[in-house]
C-alpha positions, 0 to 999 in steps of 0.5 A: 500500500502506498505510503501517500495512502496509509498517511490519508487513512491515519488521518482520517481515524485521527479526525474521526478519533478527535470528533467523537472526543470533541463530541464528547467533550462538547456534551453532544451527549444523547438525552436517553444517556445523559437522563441513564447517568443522572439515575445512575448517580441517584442509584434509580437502577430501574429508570437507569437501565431503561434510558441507556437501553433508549440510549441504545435504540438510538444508535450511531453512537461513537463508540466511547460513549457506547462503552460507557452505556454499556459500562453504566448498564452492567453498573445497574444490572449489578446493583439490582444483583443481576450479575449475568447480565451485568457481566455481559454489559461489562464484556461489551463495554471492555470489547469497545475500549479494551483499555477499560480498567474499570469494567475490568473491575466491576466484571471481576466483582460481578464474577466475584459475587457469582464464586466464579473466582478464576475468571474474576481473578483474570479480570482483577489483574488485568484491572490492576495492569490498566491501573496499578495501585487502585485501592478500589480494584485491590480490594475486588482482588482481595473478595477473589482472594479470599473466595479462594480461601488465600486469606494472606493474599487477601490481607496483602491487597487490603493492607495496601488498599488501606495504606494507599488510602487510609480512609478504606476499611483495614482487611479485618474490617473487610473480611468481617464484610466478606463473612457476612456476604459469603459465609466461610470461603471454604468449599463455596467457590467455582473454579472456572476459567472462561 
């Protein structure tokens, strides 16, 4: 291919790249959507997921906006405790911007609360890759952990999560939490790979 014409595509995904985050940043932002993030925010999961899916119906979306519908519909799903389809949100949405460390980390929370420990843990590190030293993706790790009954690793990304930011729970604080949601990690997990 000539160079003359592999300069003119770069760009044109330059150009396209800058006009959707111009659009973006301009607010050129969907009603549906814009209406989806306030009841996110206001945790009305139910009005949140029927806007973004409005959102969706709209189409031609650019596709980091696409991402954060898809990320703020597995943001509700989950927190109405349909983890399915939240995981499902969170793969479309890390499909769109692989570079997404937080849907990394909610899916891995999702994963998490369903005991499917293995492929939880996957999503943790790869959140933890993105974003080193999150406390909030330590601390996702550290639910995988000790849903893996690997209580000292456990302790090590929550110690590090608190020492990060000293406001987030001390892992016995969280392992209390954890007991409460889980009961004994011993014995309750699915190893699963994919």
């Amino acid at each position: 291919m000539p160079r003359w014409l592999l300069l003119g595509l770069f760009i044109i995904v330059v150009a396209a790249l800058a006009m959707t985050f111009l659009n973006v940043k301009r607010g050129n932002i969907p009603e549906d959507c814009q209406i989806a993030g306030s009841a996110l925010e206001a945790k009305d999961y139910n009005i949140a997921i029927d806007h973004y899916l409005l959102c969706l119906d709209a189409g031609a979306l650019p596709t980091e906006i696409l991402a954060q519908v898809y990320y703020g519909l597995g943001i509700a799903y989950s927190a109405k405790g349909s983890h399915n389809q939240a995981i499902i949100d969170y793969t479309e949405a890390i499909h769109l911007r692989p570079d997404h460390a937080w849907a990394y980390n909610n899916r891995c929370w999702s994963y998490g609360q369903l005991r499917r420990a293995e492929v939880a843990l996957d999503d943790c590190n790869e959140a933890l890759r993105l974003l080193p030293d999150q406390p909030e993706i330590l601390d996702s790790r550290a639910l995988v952990y000790w849903l893996l009954d690997d209580k000292d690793k456990a302790r090590q990304d929550l110690e590090r999560a608190h020492q990060l930011d000293p406001s987030s729970p001390t892992w016995e604080e969280r392992f209390r939490v954890f007991e409460e949601m889980f009961g004994s990690s011993q014995g309750s997990v699915h190893i699963d790979r994919g």
